[in-house]
ZAMARGU-4260 file (C-alpha; in steps of 0.2 Angstrom, whole numbers, plus 5000, padded with zeros to 4 digits):
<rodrens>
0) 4834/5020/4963 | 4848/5008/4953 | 4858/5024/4947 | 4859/5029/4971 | 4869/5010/4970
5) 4887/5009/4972 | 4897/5002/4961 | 4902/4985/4974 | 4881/4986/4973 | 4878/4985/4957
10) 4893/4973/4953 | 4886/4960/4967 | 4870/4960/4960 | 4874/4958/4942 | 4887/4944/4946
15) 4873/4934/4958 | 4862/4936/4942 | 4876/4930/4930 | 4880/4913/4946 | 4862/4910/4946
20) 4859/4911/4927 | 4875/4901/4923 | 4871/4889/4936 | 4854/4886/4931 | 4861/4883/4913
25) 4877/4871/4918 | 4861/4862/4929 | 4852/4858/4917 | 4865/4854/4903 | 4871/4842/4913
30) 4855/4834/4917 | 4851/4833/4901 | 4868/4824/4896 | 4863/4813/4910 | 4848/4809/4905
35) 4855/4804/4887 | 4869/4796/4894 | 4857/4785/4904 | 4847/4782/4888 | 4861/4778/4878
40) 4869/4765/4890 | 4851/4756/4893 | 4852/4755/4874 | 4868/4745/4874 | 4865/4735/4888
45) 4847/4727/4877 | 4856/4726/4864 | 4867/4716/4873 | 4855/4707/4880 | 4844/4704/4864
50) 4862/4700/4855 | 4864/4686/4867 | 4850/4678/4868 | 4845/4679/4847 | 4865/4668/4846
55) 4860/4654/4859 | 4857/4637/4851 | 4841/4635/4859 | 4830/4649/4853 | 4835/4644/4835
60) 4828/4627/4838 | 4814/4631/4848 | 4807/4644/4832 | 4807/4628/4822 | 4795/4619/4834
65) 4779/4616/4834 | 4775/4627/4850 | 4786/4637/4851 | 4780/4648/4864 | 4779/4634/4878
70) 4798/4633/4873 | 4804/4652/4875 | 4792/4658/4887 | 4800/4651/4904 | 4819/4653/4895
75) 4814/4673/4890 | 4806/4676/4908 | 4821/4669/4919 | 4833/4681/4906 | 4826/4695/4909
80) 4821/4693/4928 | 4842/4687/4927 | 4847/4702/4915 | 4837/4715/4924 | 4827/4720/4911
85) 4809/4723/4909 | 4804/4714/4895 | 4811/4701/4882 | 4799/4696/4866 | 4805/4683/4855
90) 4792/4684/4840 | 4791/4676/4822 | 4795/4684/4808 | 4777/4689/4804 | 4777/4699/4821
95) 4769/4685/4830 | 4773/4684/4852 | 4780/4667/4856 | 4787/4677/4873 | 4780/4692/4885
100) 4779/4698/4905 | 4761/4696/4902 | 4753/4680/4896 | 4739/4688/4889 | 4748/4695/4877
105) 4755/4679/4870 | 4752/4676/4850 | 4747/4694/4846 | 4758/4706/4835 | 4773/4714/4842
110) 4770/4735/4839 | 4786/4742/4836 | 4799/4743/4818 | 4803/4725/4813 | 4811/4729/4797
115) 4830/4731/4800 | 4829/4715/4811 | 4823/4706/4795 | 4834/4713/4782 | 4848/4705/4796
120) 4853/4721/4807 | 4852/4725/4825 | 4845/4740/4829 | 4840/4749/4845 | 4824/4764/4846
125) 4813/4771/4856 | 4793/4768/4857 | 4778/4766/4866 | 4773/4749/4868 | 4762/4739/4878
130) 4772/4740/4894 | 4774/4760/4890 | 4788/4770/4881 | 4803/4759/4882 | 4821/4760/4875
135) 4821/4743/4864 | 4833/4732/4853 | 4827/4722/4841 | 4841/4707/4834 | 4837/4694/4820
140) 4841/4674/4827 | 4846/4666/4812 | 4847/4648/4805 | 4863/4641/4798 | 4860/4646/4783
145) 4859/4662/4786 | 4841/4667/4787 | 4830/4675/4799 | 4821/4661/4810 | 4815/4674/4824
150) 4817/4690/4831 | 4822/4695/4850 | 4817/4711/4856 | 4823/4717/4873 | 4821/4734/4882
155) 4818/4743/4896 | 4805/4757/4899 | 4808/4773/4900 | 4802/4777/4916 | 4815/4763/4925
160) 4826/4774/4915 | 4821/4790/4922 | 4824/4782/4938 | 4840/4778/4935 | 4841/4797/4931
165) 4833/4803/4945 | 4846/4796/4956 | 4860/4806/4950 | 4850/4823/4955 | 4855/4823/4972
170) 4872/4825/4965 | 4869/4837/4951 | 4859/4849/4963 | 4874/4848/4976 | 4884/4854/4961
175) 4874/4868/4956 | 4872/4872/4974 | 4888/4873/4978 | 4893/4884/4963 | 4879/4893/4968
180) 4887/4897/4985 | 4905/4897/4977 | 4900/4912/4967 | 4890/4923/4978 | 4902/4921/4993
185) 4916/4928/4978 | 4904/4940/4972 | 4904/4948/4990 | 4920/4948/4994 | 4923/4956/4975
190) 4909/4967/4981 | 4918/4969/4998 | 4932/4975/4990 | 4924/4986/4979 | 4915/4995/4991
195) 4931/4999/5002 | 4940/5004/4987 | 4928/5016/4979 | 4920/5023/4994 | 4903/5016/4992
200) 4901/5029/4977 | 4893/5024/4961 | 4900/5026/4944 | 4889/5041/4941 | 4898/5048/4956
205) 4913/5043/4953 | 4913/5050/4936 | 4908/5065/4943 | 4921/5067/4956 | 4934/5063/4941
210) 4926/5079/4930 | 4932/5089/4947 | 4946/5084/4949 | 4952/5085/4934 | 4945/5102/4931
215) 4952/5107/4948 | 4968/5100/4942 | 4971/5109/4925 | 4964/5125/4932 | 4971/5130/4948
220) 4987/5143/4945 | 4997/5130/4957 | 5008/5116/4949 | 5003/5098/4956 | 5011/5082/4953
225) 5008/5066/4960 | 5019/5053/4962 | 5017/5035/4968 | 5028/5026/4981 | 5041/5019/4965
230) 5045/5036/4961 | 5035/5033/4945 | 5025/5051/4940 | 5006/5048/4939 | 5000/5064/4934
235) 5005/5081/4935 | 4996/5099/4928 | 4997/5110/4916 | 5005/5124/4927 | 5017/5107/4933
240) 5022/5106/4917 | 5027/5124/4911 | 5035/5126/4929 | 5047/5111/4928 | 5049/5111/4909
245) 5041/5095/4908 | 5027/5090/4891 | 5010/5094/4893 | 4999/5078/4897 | 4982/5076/4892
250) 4968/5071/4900 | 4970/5054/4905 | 4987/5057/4913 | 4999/5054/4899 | 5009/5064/4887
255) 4996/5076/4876 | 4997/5072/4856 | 5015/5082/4850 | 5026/5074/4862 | 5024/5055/4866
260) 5008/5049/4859 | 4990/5044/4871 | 4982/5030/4877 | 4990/5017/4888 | 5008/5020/4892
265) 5021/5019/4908 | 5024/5032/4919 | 5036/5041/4916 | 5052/5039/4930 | 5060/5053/4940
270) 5075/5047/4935 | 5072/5050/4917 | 5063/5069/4918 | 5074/5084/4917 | 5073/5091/4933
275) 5083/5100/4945 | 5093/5089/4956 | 5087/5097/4972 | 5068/5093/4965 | 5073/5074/4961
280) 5081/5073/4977 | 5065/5082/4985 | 5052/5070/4976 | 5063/5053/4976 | 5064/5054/4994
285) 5044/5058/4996 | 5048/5066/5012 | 5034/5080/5018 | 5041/5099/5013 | 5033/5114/5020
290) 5039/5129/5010 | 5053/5124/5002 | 5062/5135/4989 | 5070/5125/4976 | 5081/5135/4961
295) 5080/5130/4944 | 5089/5135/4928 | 5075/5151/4928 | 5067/5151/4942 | 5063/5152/4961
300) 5050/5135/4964 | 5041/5135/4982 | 5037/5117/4986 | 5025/5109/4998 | 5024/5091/4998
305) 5016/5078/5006 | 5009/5060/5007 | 4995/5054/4996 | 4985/5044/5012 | 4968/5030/5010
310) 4962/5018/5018 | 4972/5003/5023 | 4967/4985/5017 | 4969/4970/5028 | 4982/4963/5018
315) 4993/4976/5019 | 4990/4979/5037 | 4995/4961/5040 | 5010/4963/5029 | 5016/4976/5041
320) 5013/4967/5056 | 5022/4952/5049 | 5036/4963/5046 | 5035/4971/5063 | 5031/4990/5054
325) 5018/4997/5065 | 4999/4995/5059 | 4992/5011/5055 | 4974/5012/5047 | 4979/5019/5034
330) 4989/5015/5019 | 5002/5029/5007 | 4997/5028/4987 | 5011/5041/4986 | 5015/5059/4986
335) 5007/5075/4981 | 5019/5090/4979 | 5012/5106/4972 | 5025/5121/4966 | 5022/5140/4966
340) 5032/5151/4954 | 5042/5165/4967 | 5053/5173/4951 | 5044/5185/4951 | 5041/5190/4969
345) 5061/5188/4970 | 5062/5200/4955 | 5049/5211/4966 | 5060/5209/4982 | 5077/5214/4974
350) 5069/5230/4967 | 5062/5233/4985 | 5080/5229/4990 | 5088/5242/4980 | 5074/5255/4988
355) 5078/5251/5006 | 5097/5251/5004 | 5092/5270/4996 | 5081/5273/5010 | 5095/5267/5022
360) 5108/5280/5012 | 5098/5292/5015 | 5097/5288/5034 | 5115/5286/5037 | 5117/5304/5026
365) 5103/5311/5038 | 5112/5304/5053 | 5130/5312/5046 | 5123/5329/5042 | 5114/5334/5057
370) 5130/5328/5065 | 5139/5342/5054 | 5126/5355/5056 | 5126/5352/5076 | 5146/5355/5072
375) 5144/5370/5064 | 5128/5377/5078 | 5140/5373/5087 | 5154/5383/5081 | 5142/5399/5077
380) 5138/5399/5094 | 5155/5402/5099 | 5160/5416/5088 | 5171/5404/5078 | 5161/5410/5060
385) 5178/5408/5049 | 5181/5389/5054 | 5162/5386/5053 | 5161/5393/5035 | 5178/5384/5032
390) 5171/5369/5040 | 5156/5369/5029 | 5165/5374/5012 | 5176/5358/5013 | 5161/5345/5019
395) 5151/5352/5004 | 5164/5349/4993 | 5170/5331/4998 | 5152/5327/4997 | 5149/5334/4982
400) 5165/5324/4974 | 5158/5307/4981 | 5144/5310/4973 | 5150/5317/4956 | 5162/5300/4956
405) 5147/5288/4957 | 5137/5297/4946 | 5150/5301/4932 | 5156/5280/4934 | 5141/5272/4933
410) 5130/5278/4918 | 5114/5268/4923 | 5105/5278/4937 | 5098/5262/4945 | 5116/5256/4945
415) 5121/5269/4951 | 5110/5275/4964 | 5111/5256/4972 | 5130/5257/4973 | 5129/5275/4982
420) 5115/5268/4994 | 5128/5252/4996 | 5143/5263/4999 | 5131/5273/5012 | 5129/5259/5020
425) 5146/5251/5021 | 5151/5269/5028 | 5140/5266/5043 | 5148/5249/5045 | 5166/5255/5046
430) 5170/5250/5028 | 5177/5258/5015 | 5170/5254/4998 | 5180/5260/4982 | 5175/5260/4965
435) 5184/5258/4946 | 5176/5258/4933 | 5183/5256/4912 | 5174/5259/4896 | 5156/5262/4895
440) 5145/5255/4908 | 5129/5260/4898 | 5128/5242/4891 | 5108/5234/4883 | 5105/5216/4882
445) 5105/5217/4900 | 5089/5217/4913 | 5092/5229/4926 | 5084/5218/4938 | 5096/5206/4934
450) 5112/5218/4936 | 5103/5223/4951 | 5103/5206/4958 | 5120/5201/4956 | 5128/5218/4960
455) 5118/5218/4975 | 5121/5200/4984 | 5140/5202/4978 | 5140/5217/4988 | 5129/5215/5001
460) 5140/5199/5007 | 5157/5208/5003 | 5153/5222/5014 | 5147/5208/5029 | 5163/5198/5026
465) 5175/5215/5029 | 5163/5222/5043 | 5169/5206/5053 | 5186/5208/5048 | 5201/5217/5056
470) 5204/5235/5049 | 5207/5240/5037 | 5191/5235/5031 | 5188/5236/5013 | 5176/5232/4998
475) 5184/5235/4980 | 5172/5235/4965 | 5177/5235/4948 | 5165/5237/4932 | 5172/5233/4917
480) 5168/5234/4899 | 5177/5225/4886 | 5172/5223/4868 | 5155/5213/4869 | 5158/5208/4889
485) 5153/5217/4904 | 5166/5211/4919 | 5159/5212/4937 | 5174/5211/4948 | 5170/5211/4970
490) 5184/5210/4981 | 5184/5211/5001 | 5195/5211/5015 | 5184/5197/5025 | 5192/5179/5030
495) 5191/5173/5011 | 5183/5156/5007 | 5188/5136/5012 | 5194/5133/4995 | 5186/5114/5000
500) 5169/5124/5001 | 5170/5134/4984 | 5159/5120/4975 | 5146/5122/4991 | 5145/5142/4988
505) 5133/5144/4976 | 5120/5129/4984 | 5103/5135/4989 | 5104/5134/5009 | 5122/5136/5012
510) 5129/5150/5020 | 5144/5154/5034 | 5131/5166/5041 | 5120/5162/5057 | 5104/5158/5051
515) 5090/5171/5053 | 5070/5168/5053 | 5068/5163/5035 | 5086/5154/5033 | 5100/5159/5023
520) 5109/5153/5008 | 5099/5159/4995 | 5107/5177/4990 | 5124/5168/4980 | 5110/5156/4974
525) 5101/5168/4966 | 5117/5175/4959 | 5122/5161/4950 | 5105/5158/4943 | 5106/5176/4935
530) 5121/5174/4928 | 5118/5155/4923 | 5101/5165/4913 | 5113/5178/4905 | 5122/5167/4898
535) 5136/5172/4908 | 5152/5166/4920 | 5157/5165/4934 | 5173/5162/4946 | 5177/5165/4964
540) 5194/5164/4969 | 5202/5169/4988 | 5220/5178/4985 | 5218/5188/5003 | 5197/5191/5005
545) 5186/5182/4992 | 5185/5189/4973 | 5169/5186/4965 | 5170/5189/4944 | 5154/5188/4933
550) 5158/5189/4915 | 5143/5193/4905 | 5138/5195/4888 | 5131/5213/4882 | 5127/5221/4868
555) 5136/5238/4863 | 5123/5251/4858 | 5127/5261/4840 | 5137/5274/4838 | 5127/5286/4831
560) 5135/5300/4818 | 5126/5316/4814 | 5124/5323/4798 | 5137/5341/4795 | 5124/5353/4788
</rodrens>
């Protein structure tokens, strides 16, 4: 039943133990000190008392008469009625009562130590004696000369002292009470807080809730991070970590053992994590993200993100209020962004690029030849069969030394078959795309998805800038090998670029284009992350149209001799 209690529960119960326990224990310590306290004050107040009346003049000279009782006993009972004692007993040195409360007990033996008193010293005990236990002090009265005459013993019994005692409990008890109360009320406001905290869940709960999420965390294909409200980083995953380039972390949330040690140690700042500036500026500013693509040095990042919300506590809703924020019931820990990997859907979509700029060659070649067959139907049909045939003959050939151009230029066939698709397509648009091409365009150390990608946003936007020019519209493309260099040269005839906007080109999201469905901006961004991964250059300059030149680095394959027989 125990294990079902929560921890606010459990902690409310064993605190009220520990209150009741420690307030049972300070109780009766302090009766206790109380109590000999009491004892030890009673003890010097007889001794006092005895002190006194063993110095006065007459109880020396009253020792040394013949009846000493009839002397002492009216001057012993007015002291100790005067002195609030119970008893005084002025007795000979042989034990003998000269004084008592009770007459009856005249001229019998005093029962108690005598022994100290004779040998000259005061001393105080406690024993039972005829009146009852009593705390006593026996003093020695003593002649001129120095010796014992007499002794004085006066005391009090113990039960005027427990009285005495008795009357400080009233006190003591509202003490323990009130610590009593004191620590239970703080004990269920502990508790209270706890509870709201932690859910109402137990620790056997709450440890397993921690097993799945942390299981959750490290094994989902997602990156998470978590982030609280000064930009300080909680906790973030595996997947996080290889995405972003960041150390692993272990399972208690801080860097794993290789990279900055375990146990207890600060969150690491945003500030001071190697990140992408657009990510920094993403998580710094906590706002909510749906979607977002961020680029860094190697790859395309989705990012969602979005507040970390609990339960708001009264404090912090009256805080709010005093500061005239409105009062929600809920408060913000933070924020949770988690990050998908689109690299490789990108490098996916720019191969599926390359097919539907083929496919749209071959539509716009469809669309041209039956135009050219209808011409030469046409012709047939009117008995014209020399300009038909002659008509014919020179279409086939200016196709064919198009095609024999591209082909013979560009020595990769995926290169090439993207710029006779692109050159297709410029054609439809009213532009003329030209090609030049010098040394061996056959390069390795190179990823034809890559070439594909750059060759293909250069193009694509230089043939959109010329199509909204004024004729003539043209694109001129330039490949260019040089040694251990591939250049990449794409000029156009289009309105050129702001020269204040060259730094803003390349940015993720901005374009001179009207934005379609999924936004634009992400094409020259792309571009430069390639080239950036290359370990290439890049430069844009605007003499009449804009000039794109990429600069990569290639490796020249062998030159191969064979063997004369």
């Amino acid at each position: 039943m125990i294990h079902r209690w929560s921890i606010a529960r459990r902690l409310f119960v064993a605190q009220l133990l520990f209150i009741v326990a420690l307030t049972a224990i300070v109780g009766t310590a302090t009766f206790v000190d109380a109590r000999d306290h009491a004892y030890d004050e009673a003890g010097r107040r007889m001794e006092g008392i005895a002190t006194a009346v063993a110095d006065a003049p007459f109880v020396v000279q009253a020792a040394s008469a013949a009846d000493p009782s009839a002397l002492l006993q009216p001057y012993a009972l007015k002291v100790t009625n005067d002195a609030d004692a119970d008893f005084i007993t002025i007795m000979a040195p042989d034990r003998t009562r000269w004084t008592h409360p009770r007459d009856e007990e005249l001229g019998k033996p005093y029962i108690g130590s005598i022994d100290e008193a004779l040998s000259g010293r005061v001393f105080t005990e406690v024993v039972a004696g005829t009146l009852g236990p009593s705390v006593r002090t026996i003093a020695p009265v003593k002649d001129a000369d120095g010796k014992v005459r007499a002794l004085v013993a006066a005391g009090v019994t113990v039960r005027t002292v427990d009285v005495a005692v008795s009357s400080r409990l009233p006190a003591l008890l509202a003490i323990a009470l009130a610590l009593l109360v004191v620590g239970s009320v703080a004990s269920w406001l502990l508790g209270r807080y706890l509870r709201r905290v932690t859910r109402g869940w137990g620790p056997e709960e709450l440890g397993q809730l921690f097993a799945y999420y942390e299981s959750v965390l490290h094994s989902v294909r997602e990156g998470v991070i978590l982030i609280d409200p000064k930009g300080k980083v909680v906790m973030y995953n595996d997947q996080a970590a290889e995405l972003l380039g960041l150390p692993k972390q272990s399972s208690d949330g801080h860097p794993a053992a290789g990279t900055a040690g375990r146990g207890r140690q600060a969150a690491p700042s945003l500030s001071d994590m190697p990140l992408a500036a657009s990510l920094k500026e993403l998580f710094e500013s906590g706002r909510t993200a749906h979607d977002e693509i961020h680029l860094t040095g190697s790859r395309v990042l989705v990012v969602n993100q979005g507040p970390a919300v609990g339960p708001a506590s009264a404090a912090g809703r009256q805080r709010r209020a005093a500061a005239g924020a409105p009062v929600h019931g809920a408060h913000v820990y933070g924020t949770v962004a988690t990050i998908r990997d689109r690299t490789e859907i990108e490098s996916l979509g720019s191969e599926l690029e390359t097919m539907r700029t083929l496919s749209d060659a071959l539509r716009a070649q469809t669309h041209e030849h039956a135009n050219r067959l209808h011409t030469i139907v046409s012709l047939m049909e009117l008995g014209r069969a020399p300009e038909a045939l002659d008509f014919a003959t020179k279409d086939l050939e200016l196709s064919q030394r198009l095609t024999d151009d591209l082909v013979g230029s560009i020595e990769e066939p995926v290169l090439g078959a993207l710029i006779m698709g692109k050159a297709a397509e410029a054609h439809e648009r009213g532009v003329e795309l030209t090609l030049n091409t010098s040394g061996s365009t056959a390069v390795t150390g190179l990823a034809v998805q890559d070439l594909v990608a750059i060759l293909g946003n250069l193009l694509d936007n230089a043939i959109d800038a010329a199509a909204e020019a004024p004729p003539p519209r043209l694109v001129e493309l330039s490949v260019v090998t040089t040694g251990a260099a591939l250049e990449i040269t794409v000029e156009d005839s289009g309105p050129g670029i702001d020269p204040a906007a060259v730094d803003d080109v390349f940015r993720h999201g901005f374009s001179t284009k009207t934005p379609g469905p999924f936004g634009r901006g992400l094409g020259l961004a792309l571009v430069r992350q390639a080239v950036h991964r290359l370990g290439g250059t890049m430069t844009i300059t605007s003499p009449a149209g804009a000039l794109f030149r990429v600069t990569l680095p290639v490796t020249t394959p062998p030159v191969t001799t064979e063997e004369q027989p």
